[in-house]
N, C-alpha and C positions, 0 to 999 in steps of 0.2 A: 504494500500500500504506500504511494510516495505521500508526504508529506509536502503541505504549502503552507508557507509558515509568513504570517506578519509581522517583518523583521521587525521596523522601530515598537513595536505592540510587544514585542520580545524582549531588546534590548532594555524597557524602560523595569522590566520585573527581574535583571540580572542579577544578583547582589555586586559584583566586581566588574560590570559595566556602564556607564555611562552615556547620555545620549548628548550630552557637551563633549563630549572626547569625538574628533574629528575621525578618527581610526575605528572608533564602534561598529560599523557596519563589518569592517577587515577582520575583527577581533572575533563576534560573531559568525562569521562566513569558518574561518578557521576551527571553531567548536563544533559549527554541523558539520565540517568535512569529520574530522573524527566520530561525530557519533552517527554520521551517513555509512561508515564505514563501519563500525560496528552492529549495525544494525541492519547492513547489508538493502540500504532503503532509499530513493530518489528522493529531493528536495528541494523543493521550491522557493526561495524566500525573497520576499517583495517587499522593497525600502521606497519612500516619498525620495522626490527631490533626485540626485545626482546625475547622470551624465543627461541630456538631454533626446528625447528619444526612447528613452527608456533600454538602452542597452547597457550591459553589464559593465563594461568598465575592465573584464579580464579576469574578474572576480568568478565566474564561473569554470567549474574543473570538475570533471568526472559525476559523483553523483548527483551534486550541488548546481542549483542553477540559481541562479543571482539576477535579480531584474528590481533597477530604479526605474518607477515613475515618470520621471522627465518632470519637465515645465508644466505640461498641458493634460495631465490625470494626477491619480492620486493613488497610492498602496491598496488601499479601501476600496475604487473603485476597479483595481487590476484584479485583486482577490475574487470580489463578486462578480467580476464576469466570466473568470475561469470558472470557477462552480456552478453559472447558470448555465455555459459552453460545457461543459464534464459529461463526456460519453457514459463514464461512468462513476457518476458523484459518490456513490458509495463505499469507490475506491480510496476514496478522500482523505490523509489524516490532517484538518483541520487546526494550524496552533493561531488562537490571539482570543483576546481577552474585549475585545469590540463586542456591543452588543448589537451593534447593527450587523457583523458580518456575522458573529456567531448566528442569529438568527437566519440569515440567509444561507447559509449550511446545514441548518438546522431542516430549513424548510425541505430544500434537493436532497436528505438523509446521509449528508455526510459525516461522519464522526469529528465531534469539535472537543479540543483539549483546551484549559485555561494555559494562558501563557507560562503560569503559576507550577501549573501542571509540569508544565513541558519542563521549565528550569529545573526541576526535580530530577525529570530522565535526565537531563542534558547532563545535570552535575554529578550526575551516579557513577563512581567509576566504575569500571568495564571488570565484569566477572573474572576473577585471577584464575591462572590454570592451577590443575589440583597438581601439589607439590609432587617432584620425581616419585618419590618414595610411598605416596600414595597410589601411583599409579603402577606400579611394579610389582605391589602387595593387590591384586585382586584376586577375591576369593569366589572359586569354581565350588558350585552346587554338584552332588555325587553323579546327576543325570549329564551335569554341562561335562564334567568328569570321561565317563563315559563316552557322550556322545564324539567327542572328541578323540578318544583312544579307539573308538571306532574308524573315525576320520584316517587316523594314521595306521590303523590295522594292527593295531594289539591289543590285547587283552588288556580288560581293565581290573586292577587290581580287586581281591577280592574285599567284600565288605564285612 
């Protein structure tokens, strides 16, 4: 399910970002690319204002896709037209904390996350892998046992 995410609606519930820090949008882009890649998920995310035109600026790279507003729309109205355009809105995971867009995702049944929400996932670090020694100690059930000394054609010890 890709995520479309209301960047400045994001950065304003960051705790360690800013939306006076000129770099906030870069700072953010860099956090979904890590948690885009961990979660193995496409990403949307839509900031008011910068380059004119509404192209990214170079900010977009692999799963992440980065899109300013320009001059002549707004983050707000880039969101709710993708979702009223969405083949398949249900596909949707919805972040920002607007009530007018949540609503308007709400309406096409897309899954809507508070911005609040999301800085939860976002901040979570990434599942550690189970320590060597954990994974070298696994323990076989007498059948897994078996089935296996089957596999290799021997006898399996007696019980």
């Amino acid at each position: 399910m890709p995520y479309l995410i209301d960047g400045h609606n994001l950065i304003a519930q960051m705790p360690d970002l800013s939306l006076d820090d000129p770099n906030d949008e870069v700072k953010l882009v860099l956090r979904l690319r890590q948690f885009a890649g961990r979660k193995k998920q496409s990403i949307t995310v839509v900031f008011d204002h910068g380059v004119p035109g509404g192209w990214s600026s170079g900010l977009s790279t692999g799963p992440v896709k980065v899109i300013f507003a320009g001059s002549h729309s707004n983050a707000d109205r880039i969101i709710m037209e993708r979702i009223r355009e969405a083949k398949t809105p249900t596909s949707i995971k919805l972040v920002t904390s607007d009530g007018e867009i949540r609503r308007a995702g709400e309406a096409r049944r897309v899954e809507v996350i508070s911005s609040q929400e999301f800085v939860l996932m976002l901040l979570k670090p990434p599942p550690s892998e189970p320590r060597r020694d954990e994974r070298e100690n696994i323990r076989l059930s007498k059948d897994e046992i078996k089935e296996w000394m089957r596999v290799f054609k021997k006898r399996p010890p007696a019980s």
